[in-house]
N, C-alpha and C positions, 0 to 999 in steps of 0.2 A: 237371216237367222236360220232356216229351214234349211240353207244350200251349205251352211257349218256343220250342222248334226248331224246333215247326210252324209257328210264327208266325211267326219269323225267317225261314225257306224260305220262307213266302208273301209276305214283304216284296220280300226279292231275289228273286223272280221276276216283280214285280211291276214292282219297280225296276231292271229287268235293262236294260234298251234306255235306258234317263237315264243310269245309271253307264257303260255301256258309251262314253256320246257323251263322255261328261264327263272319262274317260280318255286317250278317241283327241284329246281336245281339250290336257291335259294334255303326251302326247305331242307332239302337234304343234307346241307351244309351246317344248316345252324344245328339241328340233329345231332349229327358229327360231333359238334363241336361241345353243345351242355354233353354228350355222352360221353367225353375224353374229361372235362373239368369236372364232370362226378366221381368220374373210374380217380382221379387225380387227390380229390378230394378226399375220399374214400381209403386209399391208398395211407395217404398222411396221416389221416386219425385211425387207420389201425395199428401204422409203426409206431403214430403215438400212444397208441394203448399198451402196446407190447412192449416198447422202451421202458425201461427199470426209472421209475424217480430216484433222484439224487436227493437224499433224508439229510440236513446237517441235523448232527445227535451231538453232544460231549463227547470227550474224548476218553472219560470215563465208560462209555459205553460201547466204544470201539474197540477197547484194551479188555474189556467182558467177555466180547467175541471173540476176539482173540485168541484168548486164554482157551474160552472153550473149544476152538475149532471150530469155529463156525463161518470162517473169514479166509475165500480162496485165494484172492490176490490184494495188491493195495500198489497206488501209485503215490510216491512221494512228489512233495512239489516245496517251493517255500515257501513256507506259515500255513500250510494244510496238506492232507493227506486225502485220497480217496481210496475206500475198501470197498469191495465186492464182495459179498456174502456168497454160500456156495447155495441159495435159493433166489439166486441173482437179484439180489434186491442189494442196491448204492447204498454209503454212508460216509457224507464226508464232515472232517473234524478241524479244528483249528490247533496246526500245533504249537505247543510253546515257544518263546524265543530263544530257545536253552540249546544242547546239544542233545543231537537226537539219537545219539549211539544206540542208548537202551532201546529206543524203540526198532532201529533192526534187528539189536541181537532177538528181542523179544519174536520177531515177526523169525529168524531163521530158526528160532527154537523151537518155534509149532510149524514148519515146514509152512510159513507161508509164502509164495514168490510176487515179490515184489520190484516196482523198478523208481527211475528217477525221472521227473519229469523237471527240464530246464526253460526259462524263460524263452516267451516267444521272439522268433528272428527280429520282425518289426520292434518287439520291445529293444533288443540288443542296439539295431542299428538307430533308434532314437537315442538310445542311451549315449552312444557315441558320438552319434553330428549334433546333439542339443548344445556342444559348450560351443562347437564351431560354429553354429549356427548364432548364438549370440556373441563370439566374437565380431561375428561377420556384421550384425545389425549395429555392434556400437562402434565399431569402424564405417559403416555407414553413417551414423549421424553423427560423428565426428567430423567426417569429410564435408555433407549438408552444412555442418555447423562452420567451418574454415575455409565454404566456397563463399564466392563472391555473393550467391544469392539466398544465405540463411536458409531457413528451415521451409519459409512459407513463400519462396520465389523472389521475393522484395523488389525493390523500384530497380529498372535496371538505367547504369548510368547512360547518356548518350555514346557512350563508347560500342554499347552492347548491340546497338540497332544498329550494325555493320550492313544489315539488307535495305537500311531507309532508303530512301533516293534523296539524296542530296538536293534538288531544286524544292521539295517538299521541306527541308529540315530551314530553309531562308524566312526568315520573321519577316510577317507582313504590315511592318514600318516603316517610317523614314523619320527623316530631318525634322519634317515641317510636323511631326506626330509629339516634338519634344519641346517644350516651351518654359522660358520664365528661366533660362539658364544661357543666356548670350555669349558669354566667354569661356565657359566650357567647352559648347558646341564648336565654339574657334576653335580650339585647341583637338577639340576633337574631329573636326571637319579634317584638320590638318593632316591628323594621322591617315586618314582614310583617304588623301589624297596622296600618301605616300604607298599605300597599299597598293592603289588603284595604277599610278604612276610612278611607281620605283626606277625608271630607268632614268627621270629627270632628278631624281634628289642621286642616283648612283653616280654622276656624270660629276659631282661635286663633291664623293666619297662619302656623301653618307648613307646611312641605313634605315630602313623602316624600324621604329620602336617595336620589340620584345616584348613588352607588358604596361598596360593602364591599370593604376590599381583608382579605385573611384571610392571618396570617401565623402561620409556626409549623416546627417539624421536620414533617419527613418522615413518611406516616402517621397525625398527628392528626386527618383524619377534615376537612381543607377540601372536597373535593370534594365528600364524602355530603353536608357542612352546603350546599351551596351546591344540590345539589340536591335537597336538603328542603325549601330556602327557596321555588325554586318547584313544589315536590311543591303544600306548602300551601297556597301560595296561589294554586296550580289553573291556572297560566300555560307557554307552550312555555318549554323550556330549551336555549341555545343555546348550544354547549359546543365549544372551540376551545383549541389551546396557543399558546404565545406563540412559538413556534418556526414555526410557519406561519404566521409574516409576516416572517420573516429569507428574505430572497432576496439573491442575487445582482446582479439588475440592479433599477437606479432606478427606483421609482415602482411595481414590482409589489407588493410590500408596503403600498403606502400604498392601492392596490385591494384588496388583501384587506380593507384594514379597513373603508372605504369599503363596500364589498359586504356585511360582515359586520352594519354599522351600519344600511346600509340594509334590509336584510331586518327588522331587530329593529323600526325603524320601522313596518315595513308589519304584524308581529305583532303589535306593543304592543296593550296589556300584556306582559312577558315580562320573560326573564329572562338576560342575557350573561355569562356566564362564562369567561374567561381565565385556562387553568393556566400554570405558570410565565411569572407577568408580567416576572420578570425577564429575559428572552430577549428583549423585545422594550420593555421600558420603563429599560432601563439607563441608568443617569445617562448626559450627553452631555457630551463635552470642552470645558472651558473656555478651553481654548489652538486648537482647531478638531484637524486629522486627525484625524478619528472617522469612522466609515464613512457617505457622503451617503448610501446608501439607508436604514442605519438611522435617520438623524436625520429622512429623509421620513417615514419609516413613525410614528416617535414622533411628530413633530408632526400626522401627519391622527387620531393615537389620543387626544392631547389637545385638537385640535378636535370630535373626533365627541363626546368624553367634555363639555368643556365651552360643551353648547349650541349649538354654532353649526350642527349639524346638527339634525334633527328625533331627538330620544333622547327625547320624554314618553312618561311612564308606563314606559319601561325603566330596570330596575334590572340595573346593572354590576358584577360582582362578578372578585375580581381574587383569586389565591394564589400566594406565594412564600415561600421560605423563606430570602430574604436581603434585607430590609428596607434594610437599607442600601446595596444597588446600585439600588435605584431612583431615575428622576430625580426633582429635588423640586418639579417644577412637575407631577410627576404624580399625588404621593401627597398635594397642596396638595388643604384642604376647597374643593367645586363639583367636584371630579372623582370623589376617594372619600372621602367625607364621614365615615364611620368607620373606622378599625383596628382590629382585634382579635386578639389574640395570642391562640393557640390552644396552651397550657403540652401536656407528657405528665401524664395523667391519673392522679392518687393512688389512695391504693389503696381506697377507696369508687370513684374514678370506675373504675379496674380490674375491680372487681367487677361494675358495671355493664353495662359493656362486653362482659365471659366471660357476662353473661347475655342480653343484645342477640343475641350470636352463640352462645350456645347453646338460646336458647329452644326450636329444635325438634329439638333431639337430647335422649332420654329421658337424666337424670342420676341417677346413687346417691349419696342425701345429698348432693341440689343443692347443699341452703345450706355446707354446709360446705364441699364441693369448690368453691365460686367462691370462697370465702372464704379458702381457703388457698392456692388458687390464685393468687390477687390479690396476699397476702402474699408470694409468691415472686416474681413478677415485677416487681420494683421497678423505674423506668425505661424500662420496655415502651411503645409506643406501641400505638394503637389496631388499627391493621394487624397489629402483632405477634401483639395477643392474639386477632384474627379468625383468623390464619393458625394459632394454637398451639391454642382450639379444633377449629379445621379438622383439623388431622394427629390430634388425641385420638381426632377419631370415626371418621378415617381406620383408626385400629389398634384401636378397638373391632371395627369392619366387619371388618377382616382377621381378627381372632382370634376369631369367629363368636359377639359376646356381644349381647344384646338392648339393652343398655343401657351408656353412656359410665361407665366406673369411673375413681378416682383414680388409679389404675395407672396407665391410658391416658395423665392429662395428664403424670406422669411421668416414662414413657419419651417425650412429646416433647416436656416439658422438655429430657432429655437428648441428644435430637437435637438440637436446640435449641443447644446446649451446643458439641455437635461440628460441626454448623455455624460456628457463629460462630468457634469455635478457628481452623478452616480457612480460614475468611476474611482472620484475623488474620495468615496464610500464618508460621507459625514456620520458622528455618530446620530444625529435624533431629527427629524422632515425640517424643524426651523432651521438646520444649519445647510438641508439641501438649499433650502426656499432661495435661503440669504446668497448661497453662492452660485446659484444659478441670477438671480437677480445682479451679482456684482459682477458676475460675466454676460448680461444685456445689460449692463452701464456700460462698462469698457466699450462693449461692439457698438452702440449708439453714440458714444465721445468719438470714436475712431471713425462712425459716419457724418459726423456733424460736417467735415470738408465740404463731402461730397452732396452733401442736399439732401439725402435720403433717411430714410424713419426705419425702424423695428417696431412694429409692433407689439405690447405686452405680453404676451400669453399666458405668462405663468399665474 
């Protein structure tokens, strides 16, 4: 500690005559500097003392002065005047919105000189680019409003992500990911082996199918097939609803398709798919008043679809679940060359299904629990029975058990059960009670086969 201080004392004594200059240097400056910002200050409030105030008076007492000669100059301006008195004292007035004739002759009659003062430069050229300036803004969101991406950006279609990488845009599905629809999958294995192998169906003059349109309820499992179709056969998936291309104004819809078309082009090989085609493919009025931008839009989706754009090697795949609002020049073979009706799956395809979506949740007495599972669910579609596994493992997890019991799909069954009641919206709880009670009658008569119970809950 003793060999610091020493050191430190031999520095500053060293450096004693540099610090010392470096300070008186410091002083000197800051000196300087208050004595310029008072000289500054000083300055200002004496020009403001000496500067005349600008008095607003009436203009009755402007025209007093006047009269008398008391009043050396005056500057006109519009809607006020400023006078100078000849003991330099300002007075300005407000003048009327009249003509102001009298008031120069008056001012040339007592020799007063006077001049005009005209609006500021900046005022003038505001005055001039303001209209341009809001033409420009509602041609601006005009334009915002009639691009493809509205005001607030919006969802852009697959067409837009021209930078994706292709091996990324491949659904990570397949075949064995689709269950409880046997003859579909035939039909649709089929296509996909013509995709994959065209040169063996070309050798016998035929062509790979143009368009699958997939029809069915709700939940049967169109999407997953449509992107299993190009899971397999190794191709981008480009994946759009048919409600982004109902627009409002003409001709924007018929560029989505257009853009959408063109991209698959520039992919091909691939794969188009459009969810709810009927949003955008609905029959069209035979008597005319139908909407002209949707009838644009449908006819560039039937040009893009039959050829007359560049669509080789794209396969079109379309899903709705109302077959008969489509128009019939769309669902005509060269557009979607097959149909496929996509039924709710029996109770083999049920079981199937409960094991699709439960293969990685550990089960007690698998086979039996899908087995009676499937037996209770009559009528369930595929979604249902993803979503009724889902909640089983949900309440195994909560109720801290290693493994999914029959318990579990029980109670949500009967969640299941009170959902649906509630849907139903009964008016007054005895007509819930009763209709959730007569739907665990049904699902207990429809497991009587299979050996298995429901539990009451309600």
């Amino acid at each position: 500690m003793d060999s610091w201080s020493t050191a430190l004392l031999r520095w500053l004594r060293s450096h004693r005559d540099e610090a010392r200059v470096r300070l008186l240097r410091l002083a000197a400056a800051s000196s300087a500097a208050a004595l310029l910002l008072g000289l500054m200050q000083r300055r200002l409030a004496l020009a403001a003392a000496a500067a005349p105030k600008i008095q607003d008076v009436p203009l009755s007492l402007v025209l007093d002065n006047v009269e008398a000669g008391r009043v050396h100059s005056a500057v006109l301006a519009a809607g006020a005047a400023t006078f100078r008195l000849k003991d330099n004292s300002i007075l300005k007035a407000t003048l009327p919105a009249l003509d102001t004739q009298w008031l120069l002759k008056l001012l040339r009659k007592h020799a007063v000189e006077f001049s005009a003062q005209g609006p500021s430069r900046w005022r003038a050229a505001l005055v001039i680019l303001l209209p341009f300036g809001y033409l420009g803004a509602c041609g601006y969101m005009l334009w915002r409003l009639t691009n493809d991406q509205g005001f607030n950006g919006g969802r852009e279609l697959p067409a837009a992500s021209a930078g994706a990488d292709d091996d990324l845009m491949v659904p990570a599905v397949s075949f064995a990911d689709v269950a409880g629809l046997p003859r579909v999958k035939a039909q649709v294995a089929e296509v996909v082996d013509c995709l994959r192998r065209p040169e063996r169906y070309a050798r016998l003059g035929a062509r790979p199918p143009r368009g699958l349109l997939l029809v069915g309820p709700p939940g049967t499992g169109k999407t997953l097939l449509a992107k299993a179709v190009a899971a397999e056969c190794g191709v981008p998936f480009l994946c759009c609803s048919g409600s982004e291309f109902v627009e409002v104004f003409v001709g924007r819809g018929a560029k989505r398709v257009r853009t959408l078309f063109d991209e698959a082009a520039r992919r091909a090989p691939c794969v188009v798919f459009i969810d709810e085609l009927d949003a955008v493919g609905g029959a069209r009025s035979g008597r005319g008043g139908g909407s002209e931008e949707h009838e644009h839009t449908l006819n560039q989706l039937l040009a893009a679809m039959d050829g007359v754009t560049s669509t080789a090697r794209v396969l079109v795949m379309g899903a709705t679940n109302r077959l008969k609002a489509l128009d019939a020049a769309l669902v005509r073979p060269g557009r979607f060359d097959r149909v496929l009706t996509l039924q709710l799956p029996d109770e083999a395809g049920r079981r199937d299904v409960l094991a699709v979506h439960a293969r990685r949740a550990p089960l007690e007495e698998r086979e039996g629990t899908l087995r009676a599972v499937a037996a209770r669910t009559a009528g369930w579609s595929g979604a249902e029975l993803a979503n009724l596994a889902n909640e089983a493992a949900i309440g195994a997890a909560r109720a801290g058990r290693d493994a999914v019991t029959r318990g579990d799909f029980d109670d949500a069954l009967a969640e299941y059960a009170r959902a649906r009641a509630a849907r139903a919206a009964p008016d007054t709880a005895a007509d819930l009670d009763q209709f959730a009670a007569n739907f665990m009658r049904g699902l207990q008569q429809a497991s009587a086969t299979a050996g298995g119970s429901i539990d009451d809950n309600e």
